[in-house]
PyMOL Python script that loads the backbone (N, CA, C, O; Angstrom):
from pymol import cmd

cmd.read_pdbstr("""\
ATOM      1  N   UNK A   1     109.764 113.061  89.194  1.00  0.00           N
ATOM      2  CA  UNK A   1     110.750 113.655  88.320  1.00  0.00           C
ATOM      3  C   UNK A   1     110.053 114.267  87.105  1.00  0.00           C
ATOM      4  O   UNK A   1     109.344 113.687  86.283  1.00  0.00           O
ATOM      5  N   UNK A   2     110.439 115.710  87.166  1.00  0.00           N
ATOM      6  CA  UNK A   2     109.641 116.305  86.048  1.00  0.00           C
ATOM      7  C   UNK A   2     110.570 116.301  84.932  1.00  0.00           C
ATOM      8  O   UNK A   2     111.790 116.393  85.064  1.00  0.00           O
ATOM      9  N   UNK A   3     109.726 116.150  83.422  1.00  0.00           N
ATOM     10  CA  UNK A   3     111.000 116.447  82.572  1.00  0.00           C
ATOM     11  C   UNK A   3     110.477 117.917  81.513  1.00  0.00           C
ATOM     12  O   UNK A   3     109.375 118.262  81.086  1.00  0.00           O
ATOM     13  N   UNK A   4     111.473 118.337  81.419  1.00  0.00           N
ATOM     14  CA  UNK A   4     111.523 119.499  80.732  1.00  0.00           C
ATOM     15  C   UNK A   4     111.742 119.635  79.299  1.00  0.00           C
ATOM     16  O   UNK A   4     112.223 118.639  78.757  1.00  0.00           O
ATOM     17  N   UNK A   5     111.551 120.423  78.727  1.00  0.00           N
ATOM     18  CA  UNK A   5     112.051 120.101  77.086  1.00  0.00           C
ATOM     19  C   UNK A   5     111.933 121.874  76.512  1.00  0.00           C
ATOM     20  O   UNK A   5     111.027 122.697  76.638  1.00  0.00           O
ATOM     21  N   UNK A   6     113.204 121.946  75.901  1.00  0.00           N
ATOM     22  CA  UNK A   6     113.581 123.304  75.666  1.00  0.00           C
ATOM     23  C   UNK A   6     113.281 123.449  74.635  1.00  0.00           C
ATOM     24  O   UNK A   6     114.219 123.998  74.057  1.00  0.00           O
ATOM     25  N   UNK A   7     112.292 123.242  73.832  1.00  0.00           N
ATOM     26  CA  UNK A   7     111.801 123.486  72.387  1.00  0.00           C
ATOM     27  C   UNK A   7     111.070 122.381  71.761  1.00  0.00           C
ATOM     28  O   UNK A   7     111.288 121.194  72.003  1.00  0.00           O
ATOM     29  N   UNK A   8     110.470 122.686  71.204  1.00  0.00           N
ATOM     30  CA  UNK A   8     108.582 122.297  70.487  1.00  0.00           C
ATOM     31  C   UNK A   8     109.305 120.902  69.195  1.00  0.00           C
ATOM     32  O   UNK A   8     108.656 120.109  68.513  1.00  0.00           O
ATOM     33  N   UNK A   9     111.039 121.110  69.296  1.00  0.00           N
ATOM     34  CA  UNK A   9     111.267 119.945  68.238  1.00  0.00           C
ATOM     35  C   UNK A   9     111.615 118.832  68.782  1.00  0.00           C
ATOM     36  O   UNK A   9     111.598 117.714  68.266  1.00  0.00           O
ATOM     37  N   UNK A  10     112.009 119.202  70.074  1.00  0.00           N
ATOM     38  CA  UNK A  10     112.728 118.210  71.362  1.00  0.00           C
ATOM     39  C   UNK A  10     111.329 117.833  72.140  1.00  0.00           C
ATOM     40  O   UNK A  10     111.612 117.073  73.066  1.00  0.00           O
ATOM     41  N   UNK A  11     110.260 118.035  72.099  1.00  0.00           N
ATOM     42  CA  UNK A  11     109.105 117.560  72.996  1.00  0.00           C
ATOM     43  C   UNK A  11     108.536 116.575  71.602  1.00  0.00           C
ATOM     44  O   UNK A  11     108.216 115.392  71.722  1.00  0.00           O
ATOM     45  N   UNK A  12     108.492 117.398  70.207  1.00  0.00           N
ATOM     46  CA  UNK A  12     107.939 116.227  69.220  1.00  0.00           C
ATOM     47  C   UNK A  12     108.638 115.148  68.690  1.00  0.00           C
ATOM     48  O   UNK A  12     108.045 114.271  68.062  1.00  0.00           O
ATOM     49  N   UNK A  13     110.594 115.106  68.996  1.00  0.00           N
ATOM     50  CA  UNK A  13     110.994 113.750  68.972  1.00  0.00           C
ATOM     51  C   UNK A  13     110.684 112.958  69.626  1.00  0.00           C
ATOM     52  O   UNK A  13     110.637 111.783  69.262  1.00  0.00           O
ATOM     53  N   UNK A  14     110.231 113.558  71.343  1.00  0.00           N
ATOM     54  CA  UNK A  14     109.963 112.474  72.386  1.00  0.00           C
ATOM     55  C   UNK A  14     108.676 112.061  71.982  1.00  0.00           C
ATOM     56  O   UNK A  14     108.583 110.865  72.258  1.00  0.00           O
ATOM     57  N   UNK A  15     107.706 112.450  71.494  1.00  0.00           N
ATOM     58  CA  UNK A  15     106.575 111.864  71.257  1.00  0.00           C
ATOM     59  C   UNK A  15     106.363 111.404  69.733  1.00  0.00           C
ATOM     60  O   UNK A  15     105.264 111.271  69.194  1.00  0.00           O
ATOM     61  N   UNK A  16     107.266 111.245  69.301  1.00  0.00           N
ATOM     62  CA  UNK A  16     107.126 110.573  67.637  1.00  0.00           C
ATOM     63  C   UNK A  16     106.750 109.561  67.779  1.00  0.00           C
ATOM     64  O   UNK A  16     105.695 109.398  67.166  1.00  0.00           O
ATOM     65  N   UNK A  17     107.263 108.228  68.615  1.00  0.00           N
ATOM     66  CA  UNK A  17     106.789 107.113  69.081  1.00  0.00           C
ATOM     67  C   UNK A  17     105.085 106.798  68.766  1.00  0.00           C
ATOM     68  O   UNK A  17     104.459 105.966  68.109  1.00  0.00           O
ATOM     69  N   UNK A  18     104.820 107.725  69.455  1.00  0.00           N
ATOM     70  CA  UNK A  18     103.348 107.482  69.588  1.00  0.00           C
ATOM     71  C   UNK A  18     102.612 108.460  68.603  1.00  0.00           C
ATOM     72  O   UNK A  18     101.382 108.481  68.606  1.00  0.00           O
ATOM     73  N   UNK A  19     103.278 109.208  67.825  1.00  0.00           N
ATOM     74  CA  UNK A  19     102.555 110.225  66.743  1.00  0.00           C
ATOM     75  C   UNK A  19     102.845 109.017  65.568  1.00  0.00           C
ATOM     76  O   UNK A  19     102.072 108.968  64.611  1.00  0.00           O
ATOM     77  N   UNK A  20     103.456 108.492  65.618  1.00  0.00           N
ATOM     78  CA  UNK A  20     103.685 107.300  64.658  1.00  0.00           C
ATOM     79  C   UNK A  20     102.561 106.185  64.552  1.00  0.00           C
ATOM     80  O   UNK A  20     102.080 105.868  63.464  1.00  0.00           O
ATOM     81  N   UNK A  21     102.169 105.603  65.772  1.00  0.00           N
ATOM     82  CA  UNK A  21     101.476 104.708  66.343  1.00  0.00           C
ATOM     83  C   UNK A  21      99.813 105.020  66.610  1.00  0.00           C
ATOM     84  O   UNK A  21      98.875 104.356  67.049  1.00  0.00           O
ATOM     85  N   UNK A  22      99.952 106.109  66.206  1.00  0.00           N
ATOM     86  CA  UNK A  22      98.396 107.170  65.827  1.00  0.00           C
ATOM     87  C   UNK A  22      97.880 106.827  64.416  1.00  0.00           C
ATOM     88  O   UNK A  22      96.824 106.346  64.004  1.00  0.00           O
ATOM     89  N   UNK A  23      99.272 107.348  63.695  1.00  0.00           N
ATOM     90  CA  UNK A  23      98.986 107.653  62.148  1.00  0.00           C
ATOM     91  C   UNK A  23      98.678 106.427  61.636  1.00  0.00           C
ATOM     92  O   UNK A  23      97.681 106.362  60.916  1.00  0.00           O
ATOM     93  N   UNK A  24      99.733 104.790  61.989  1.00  0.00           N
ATOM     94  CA  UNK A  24      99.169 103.719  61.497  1.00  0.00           C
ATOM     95  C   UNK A  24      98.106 103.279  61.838  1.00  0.00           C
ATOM     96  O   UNK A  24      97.753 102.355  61.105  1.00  0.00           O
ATOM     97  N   UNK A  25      96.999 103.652  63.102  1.00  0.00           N
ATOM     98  CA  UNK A  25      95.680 103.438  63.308  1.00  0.00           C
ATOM     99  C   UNK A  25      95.157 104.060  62.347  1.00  0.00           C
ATOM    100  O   UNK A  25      94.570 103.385  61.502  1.00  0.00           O
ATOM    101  N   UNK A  26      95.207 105.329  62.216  1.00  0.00           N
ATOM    102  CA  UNK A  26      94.519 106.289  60.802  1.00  0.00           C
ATOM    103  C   UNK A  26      94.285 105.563  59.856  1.00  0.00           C
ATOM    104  O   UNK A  26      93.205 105.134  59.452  1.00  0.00           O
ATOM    105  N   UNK A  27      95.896 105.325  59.267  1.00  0.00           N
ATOM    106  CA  UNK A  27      95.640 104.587  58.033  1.00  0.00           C
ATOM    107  C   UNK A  27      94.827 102.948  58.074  1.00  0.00           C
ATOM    108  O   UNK A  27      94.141 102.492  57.159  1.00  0.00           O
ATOM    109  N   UNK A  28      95.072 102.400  59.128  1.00  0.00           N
ATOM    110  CA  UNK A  28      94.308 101.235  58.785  1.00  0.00           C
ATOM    111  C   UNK A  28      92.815 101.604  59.055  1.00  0.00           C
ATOM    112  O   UNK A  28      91.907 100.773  59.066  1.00  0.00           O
ATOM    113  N   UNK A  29      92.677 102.811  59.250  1.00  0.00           N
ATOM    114  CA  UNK A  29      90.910 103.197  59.748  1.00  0.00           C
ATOM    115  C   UNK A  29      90.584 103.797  58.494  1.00  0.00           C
ATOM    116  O   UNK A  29      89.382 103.962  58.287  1.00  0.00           O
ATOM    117  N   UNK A  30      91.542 104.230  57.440  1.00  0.00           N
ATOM    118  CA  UNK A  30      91.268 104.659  56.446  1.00  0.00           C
ATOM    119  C   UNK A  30      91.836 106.101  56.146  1.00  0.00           C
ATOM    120  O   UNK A  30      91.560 106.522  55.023  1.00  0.00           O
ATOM    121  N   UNK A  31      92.446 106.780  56.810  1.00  0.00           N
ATOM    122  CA  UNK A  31      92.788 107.763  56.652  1.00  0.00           C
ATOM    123  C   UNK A  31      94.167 107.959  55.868  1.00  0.00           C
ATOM    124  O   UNK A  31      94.977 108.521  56.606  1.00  0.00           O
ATOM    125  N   UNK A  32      94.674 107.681  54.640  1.00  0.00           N
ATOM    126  CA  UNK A  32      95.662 107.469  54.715  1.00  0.00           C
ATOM    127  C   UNK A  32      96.612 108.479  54.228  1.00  0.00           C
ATOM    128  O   UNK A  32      97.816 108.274  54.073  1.00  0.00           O
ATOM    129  N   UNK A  33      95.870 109.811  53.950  1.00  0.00           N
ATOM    130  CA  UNK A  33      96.408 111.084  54.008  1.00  0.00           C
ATOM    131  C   UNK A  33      96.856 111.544  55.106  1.00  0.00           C
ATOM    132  O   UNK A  33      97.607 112.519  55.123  1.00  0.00           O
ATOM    133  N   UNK A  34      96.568 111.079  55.912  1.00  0.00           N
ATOM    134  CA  UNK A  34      96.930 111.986  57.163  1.00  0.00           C
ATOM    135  C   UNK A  34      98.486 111.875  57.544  1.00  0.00           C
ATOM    136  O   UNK A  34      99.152 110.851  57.698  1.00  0.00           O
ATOM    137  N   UNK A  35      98.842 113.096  57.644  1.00  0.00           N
ATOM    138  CA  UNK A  35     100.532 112.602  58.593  1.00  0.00           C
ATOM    139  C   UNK A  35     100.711 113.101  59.395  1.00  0.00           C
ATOM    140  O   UNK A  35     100.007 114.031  59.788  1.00  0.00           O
ATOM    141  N   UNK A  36     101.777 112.659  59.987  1.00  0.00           N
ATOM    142  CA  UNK A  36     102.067 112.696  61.288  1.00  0.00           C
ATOM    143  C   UNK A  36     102.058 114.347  62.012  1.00  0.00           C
ATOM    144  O   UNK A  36     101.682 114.703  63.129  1.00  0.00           O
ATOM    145  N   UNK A  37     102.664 115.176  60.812  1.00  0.00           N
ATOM    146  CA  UNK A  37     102.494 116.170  61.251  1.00  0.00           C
ATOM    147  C   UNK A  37     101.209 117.030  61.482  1.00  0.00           C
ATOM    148  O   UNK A  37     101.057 118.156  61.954  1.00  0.00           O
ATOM    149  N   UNK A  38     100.246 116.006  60.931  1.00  0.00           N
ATOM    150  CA  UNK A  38      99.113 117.033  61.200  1.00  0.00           C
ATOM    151  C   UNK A  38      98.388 116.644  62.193  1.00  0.00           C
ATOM    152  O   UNK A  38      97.867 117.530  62.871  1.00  0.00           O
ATOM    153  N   UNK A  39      98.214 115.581  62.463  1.00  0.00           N
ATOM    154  CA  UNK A  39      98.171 114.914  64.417  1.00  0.00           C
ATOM    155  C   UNK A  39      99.173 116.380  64.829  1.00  0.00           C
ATOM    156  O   UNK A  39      98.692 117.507  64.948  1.00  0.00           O
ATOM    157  N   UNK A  40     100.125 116.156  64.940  1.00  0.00           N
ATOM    158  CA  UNK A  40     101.255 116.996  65.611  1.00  0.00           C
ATOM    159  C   UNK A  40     101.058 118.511  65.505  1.00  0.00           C
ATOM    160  O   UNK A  40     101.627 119.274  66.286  1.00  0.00           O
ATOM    161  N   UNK A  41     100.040 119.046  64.282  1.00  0.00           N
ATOM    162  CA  UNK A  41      99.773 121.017  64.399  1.00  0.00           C
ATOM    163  C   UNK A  41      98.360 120.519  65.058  1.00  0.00           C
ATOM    164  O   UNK A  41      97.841 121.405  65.737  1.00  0.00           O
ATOM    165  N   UNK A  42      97.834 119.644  65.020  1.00  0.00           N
ATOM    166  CA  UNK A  42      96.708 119.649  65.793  1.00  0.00           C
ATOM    167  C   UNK A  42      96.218 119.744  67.101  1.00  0.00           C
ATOM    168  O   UNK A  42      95.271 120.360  67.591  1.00  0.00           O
ATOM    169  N   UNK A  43      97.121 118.957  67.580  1.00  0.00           N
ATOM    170  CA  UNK A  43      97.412 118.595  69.303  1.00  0.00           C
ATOM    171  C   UNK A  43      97.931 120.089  69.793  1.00  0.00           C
ATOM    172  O   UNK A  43      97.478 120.696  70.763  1.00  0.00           O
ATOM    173  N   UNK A  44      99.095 120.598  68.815  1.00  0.00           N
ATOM    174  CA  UNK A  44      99.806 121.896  69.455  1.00  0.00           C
ATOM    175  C   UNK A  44      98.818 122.903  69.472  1.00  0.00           C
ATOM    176  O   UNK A  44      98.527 123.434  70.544  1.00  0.00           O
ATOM    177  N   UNK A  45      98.034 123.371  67.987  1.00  0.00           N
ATOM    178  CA  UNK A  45      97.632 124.552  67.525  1.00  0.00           C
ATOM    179  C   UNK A  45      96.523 124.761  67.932  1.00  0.00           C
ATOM    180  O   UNK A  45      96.028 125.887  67.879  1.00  0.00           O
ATOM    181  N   UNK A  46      95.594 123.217  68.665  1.00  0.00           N
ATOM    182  CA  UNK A  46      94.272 123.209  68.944  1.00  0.00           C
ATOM    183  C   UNK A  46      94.000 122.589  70.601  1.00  0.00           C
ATOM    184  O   UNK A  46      93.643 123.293  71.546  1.00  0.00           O
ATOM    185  N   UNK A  47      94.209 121.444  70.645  1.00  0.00           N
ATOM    186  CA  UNK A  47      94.557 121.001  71.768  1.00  0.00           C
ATOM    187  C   UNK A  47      95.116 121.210  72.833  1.00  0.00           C
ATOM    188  O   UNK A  47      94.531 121.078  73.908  1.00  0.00           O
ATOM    189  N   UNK A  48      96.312 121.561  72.725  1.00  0.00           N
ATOM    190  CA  UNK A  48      97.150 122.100  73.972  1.00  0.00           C
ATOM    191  C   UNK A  48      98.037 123.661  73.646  1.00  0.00           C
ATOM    192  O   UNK A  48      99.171 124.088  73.861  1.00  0.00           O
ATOM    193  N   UNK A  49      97.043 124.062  73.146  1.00  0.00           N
ATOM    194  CA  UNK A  49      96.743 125.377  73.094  1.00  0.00           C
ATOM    195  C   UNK A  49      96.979 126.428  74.122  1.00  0.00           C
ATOM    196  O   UNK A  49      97.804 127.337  74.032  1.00  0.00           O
ATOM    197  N   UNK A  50      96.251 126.226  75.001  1.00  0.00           N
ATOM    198  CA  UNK A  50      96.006 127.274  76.466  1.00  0.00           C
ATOM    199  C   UNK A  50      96.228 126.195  77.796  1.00  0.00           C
ATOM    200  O   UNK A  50      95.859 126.440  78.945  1.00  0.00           O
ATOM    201  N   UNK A  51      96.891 125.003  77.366  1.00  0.00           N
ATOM    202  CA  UNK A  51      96.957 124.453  78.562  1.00  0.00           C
ATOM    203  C   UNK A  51      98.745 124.552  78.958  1.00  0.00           C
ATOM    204  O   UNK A  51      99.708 124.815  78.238  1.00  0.00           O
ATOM    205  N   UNK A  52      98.631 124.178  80.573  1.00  0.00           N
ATOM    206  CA  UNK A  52      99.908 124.549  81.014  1.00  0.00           C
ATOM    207  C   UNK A  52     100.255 123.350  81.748  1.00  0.00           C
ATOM    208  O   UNK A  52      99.545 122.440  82.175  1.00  0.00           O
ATOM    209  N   UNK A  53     102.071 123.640  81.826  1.00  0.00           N
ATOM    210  CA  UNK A  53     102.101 122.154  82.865  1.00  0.00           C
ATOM    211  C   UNK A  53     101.378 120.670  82.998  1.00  0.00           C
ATOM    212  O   UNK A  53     100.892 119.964  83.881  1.00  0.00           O
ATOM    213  N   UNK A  54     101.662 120.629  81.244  1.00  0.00           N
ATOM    214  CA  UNK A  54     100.907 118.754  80.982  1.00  0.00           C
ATOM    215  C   UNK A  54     102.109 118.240  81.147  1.00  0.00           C
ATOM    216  O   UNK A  54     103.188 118.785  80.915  1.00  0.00           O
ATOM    217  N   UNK A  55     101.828 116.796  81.700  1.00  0.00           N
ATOM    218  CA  UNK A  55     103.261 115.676  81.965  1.00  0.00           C
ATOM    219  C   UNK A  55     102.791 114.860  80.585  1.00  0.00           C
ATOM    220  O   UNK A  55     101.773 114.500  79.994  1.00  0.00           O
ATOM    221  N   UNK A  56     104.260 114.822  80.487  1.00  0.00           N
ATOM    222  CA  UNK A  56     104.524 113.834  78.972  1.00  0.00           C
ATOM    223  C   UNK A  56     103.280 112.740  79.097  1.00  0.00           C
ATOM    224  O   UNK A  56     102.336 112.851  78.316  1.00  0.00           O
ATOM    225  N   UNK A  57     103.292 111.748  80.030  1.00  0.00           N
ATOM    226  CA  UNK A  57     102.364 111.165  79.672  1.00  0.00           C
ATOM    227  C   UNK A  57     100.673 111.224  79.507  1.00  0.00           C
ATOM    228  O   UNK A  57     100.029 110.358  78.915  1.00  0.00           O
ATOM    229  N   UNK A  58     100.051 112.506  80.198  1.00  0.00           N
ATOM    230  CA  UNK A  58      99.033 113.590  79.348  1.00  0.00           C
ATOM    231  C   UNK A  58      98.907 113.467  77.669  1.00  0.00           C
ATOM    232  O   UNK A  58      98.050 113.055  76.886  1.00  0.00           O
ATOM    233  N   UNK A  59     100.338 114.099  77.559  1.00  0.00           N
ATOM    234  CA  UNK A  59     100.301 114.092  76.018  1.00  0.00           C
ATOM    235  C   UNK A  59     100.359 113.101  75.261  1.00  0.00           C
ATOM    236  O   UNK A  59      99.645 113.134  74.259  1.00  0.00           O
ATOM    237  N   UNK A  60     101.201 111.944  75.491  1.00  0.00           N
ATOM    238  CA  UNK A  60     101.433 110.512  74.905  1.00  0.00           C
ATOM    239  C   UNK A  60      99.731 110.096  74.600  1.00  0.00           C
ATOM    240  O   UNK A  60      99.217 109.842  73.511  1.00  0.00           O
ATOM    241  N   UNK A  61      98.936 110.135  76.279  1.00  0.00           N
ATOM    242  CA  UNK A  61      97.676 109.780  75.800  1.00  0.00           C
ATOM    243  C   UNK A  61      96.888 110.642  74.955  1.00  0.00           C
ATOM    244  O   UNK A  61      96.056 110.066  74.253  1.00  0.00           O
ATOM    245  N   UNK A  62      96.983 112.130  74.853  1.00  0.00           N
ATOM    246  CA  UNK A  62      95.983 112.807  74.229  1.00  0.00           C
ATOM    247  C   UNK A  62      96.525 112.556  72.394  1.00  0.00           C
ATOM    248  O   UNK A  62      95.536 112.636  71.665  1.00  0.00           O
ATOM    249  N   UNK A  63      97.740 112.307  71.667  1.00  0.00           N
ATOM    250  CA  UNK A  63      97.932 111.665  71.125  1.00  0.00           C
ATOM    251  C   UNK A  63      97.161 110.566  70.391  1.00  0.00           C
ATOM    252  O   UNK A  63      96.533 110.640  69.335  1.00  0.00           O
ATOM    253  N   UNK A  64      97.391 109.380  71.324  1.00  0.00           N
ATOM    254  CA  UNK A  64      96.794 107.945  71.451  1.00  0.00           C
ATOM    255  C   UNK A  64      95.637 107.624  71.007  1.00  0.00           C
ATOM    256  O   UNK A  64      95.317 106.847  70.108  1.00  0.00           O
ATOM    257  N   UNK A  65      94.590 108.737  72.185  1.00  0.00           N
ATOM    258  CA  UNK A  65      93.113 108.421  72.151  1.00  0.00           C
ATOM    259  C   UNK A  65      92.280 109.827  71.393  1.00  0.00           C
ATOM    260  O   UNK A  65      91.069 109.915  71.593  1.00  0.00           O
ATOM    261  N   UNK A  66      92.928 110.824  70.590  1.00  0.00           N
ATOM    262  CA  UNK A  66      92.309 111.763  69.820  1.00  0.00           C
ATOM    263  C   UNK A  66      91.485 110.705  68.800  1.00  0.00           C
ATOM    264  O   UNK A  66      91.939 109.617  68.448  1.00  0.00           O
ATOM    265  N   UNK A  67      90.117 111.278  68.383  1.00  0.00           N
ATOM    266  CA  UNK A  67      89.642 110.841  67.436  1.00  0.00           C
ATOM    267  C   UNK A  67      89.507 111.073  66.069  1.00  0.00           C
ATOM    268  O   UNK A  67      89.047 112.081  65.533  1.00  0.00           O
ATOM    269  N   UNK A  68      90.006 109.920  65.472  1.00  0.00           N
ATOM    270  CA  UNK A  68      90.273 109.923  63.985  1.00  0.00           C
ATOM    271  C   UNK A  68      89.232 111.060  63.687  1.00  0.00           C
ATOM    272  O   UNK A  68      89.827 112.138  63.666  1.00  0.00           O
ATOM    273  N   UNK A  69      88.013 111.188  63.470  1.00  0.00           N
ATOM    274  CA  UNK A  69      86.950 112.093  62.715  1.00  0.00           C
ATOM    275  C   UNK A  69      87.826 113.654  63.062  1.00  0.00           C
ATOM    276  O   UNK A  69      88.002 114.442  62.133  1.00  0.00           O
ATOM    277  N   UNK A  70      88.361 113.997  64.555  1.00  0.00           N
ATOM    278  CA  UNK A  70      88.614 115.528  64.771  1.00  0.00           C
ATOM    279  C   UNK A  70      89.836 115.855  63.889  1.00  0.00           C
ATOM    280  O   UNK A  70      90.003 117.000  63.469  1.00  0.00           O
ATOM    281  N   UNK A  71      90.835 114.682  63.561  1.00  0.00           N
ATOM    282  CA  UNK A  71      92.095 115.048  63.168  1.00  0.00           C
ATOM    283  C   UNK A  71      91.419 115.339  62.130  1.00  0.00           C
ATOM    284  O   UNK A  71      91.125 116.512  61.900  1.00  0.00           O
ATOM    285  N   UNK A  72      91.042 114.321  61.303  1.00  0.00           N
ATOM    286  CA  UNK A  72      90.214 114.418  60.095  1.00  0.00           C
ATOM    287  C   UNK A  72      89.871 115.872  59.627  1.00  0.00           C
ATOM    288  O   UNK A  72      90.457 116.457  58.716  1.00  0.00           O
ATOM    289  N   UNK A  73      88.424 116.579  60.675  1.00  0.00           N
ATOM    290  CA  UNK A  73      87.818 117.417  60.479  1.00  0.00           C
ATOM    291  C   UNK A  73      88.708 118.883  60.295  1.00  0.00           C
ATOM    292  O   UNK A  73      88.435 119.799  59.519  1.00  0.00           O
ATOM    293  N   UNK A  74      90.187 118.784  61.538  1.00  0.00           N
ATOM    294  CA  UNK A  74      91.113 119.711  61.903  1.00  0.00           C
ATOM    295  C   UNK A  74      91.459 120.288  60.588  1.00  0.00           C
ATOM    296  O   UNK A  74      91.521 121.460  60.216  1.00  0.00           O
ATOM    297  N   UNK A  75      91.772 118.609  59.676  1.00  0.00           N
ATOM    298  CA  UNK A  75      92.775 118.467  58.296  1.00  0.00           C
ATOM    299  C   UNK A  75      91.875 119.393  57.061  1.00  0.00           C
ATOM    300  O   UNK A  75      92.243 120.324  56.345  1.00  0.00           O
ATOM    301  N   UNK A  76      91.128 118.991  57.128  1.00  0.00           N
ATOM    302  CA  UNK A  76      89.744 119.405  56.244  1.00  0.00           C
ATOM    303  C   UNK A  76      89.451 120.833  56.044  1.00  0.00           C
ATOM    304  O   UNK A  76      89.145 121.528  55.075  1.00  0.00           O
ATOM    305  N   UNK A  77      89.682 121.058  57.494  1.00  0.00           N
ATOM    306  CA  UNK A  77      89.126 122.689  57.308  1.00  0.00           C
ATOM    307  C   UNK A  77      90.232 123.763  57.163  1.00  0.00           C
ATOM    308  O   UNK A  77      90.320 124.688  56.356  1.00  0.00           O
ATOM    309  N   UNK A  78      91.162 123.331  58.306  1.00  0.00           N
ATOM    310  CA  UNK A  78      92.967 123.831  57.894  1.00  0.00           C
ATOM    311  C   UNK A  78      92.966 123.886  56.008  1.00  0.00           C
ATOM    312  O   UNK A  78      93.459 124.930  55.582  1.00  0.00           O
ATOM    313  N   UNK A  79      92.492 122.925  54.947  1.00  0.00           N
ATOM    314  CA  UNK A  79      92.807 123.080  53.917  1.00  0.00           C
ATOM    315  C   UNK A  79      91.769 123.771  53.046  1.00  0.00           C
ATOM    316  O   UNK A  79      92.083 124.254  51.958  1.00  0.00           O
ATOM    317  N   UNK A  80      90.422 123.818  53.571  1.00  0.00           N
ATOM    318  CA  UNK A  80      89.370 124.272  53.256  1.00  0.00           C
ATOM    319  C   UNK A  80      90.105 125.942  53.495  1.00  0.00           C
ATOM    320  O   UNK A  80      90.442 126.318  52.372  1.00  0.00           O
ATOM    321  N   UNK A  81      90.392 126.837  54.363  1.00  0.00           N
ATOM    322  CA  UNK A  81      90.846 128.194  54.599  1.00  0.00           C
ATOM    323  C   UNK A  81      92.089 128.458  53.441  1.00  0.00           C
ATOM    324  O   UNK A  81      92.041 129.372  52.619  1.00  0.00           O
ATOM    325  N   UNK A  82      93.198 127.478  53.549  1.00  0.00           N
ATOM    326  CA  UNK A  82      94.133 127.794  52.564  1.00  0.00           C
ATOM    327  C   UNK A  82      93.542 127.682  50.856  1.00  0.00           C
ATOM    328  O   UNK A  82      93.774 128.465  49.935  1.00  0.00           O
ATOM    329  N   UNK A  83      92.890 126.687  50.849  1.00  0.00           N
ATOM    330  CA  UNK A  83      92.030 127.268  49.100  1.00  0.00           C
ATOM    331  C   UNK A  83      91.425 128.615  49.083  1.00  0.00           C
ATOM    332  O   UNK A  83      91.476 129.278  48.047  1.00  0.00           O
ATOM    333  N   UNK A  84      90.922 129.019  50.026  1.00  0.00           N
ATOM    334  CA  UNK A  84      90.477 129.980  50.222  1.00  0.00           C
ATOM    335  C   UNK A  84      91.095 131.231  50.138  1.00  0.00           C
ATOM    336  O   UNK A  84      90.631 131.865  49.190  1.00  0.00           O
ATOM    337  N   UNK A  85      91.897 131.794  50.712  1.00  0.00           N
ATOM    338  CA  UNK A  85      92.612 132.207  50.832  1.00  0.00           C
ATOM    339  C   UNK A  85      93.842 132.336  49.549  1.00  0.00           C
ATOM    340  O   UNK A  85      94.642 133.269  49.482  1.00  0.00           O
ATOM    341  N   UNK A  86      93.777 131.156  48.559  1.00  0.00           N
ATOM    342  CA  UNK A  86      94.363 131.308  47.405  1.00  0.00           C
ATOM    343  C   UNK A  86      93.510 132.100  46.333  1.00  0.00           C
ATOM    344  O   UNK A  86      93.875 132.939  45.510  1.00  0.00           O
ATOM    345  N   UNK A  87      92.152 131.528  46.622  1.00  0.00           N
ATOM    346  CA  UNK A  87      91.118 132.242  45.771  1.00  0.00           C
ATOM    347  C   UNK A  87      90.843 133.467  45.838  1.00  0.00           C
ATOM    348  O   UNK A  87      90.587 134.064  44.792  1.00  0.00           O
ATOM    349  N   UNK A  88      90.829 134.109  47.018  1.00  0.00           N
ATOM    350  CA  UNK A  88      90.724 135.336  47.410  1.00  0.00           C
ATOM    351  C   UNK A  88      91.726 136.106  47.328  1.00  0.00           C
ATOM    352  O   UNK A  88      91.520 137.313  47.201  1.00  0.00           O
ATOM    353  N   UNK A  89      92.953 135.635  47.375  1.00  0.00           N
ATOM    354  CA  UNK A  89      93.787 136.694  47.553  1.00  0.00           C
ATOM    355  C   UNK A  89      94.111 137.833  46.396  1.00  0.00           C
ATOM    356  O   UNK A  89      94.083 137.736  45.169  1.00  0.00           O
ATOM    357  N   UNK A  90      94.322 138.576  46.970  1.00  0.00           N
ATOM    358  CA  UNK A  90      94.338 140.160  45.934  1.00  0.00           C
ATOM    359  C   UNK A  90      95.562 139.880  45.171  1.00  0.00           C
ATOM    360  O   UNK A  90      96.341 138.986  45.501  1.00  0.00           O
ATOM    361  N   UNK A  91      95.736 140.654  44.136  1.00  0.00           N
ATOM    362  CA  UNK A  91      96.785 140.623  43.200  1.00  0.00           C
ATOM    363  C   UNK A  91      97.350 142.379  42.725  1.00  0.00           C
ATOM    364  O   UNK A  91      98.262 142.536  41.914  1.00  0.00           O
TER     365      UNK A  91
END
""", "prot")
cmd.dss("prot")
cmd.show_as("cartoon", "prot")
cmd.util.cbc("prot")
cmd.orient("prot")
């Protein structure tokens, strides 16, 4: 039984569970900036990117077992471009 999901807000309620259960590993690993949503632009914007036809539980695990340092690094540089980008921008 395949399940389907008609939009990117209805696939991230089903996986809040475990985007939840990520973030409190983070924080007890030390991360305690991190939120949930940025596990969540990470997985989408980087991760499952160009891939097709993943079953929920694919994603539950890629979730699960991502490593703290990439979210980390994802977070870092995502904010490293937007300073940037403030600094630079024309007026």
């Amino acid at each position: 039984m395949d399940i389907e999901f008609n939009s990117l807000e209805e696939l991230y309620n089903r996986l809040k569970p475990a985007l939840n259960t990520k973030q409190r590993e983070m924080i007890r690993n030390g991360y305690n900036y991190i939120k949930i949503e940025d596990i969540w632009n990470y997985l989408k914007e980087i991760k499952w990117k160009k891939a097709n036809n993943l079953a929920l539980y694919e994603m539950v695990s890629d979730v699960l077992n991502i490593d703290d340092v990439v979210i980390d690094g994802y977070l870092k540089q995502k904010l490293n471009l937007k300073s940037r980008e403030v600094y630079f921008k024309e007026e």
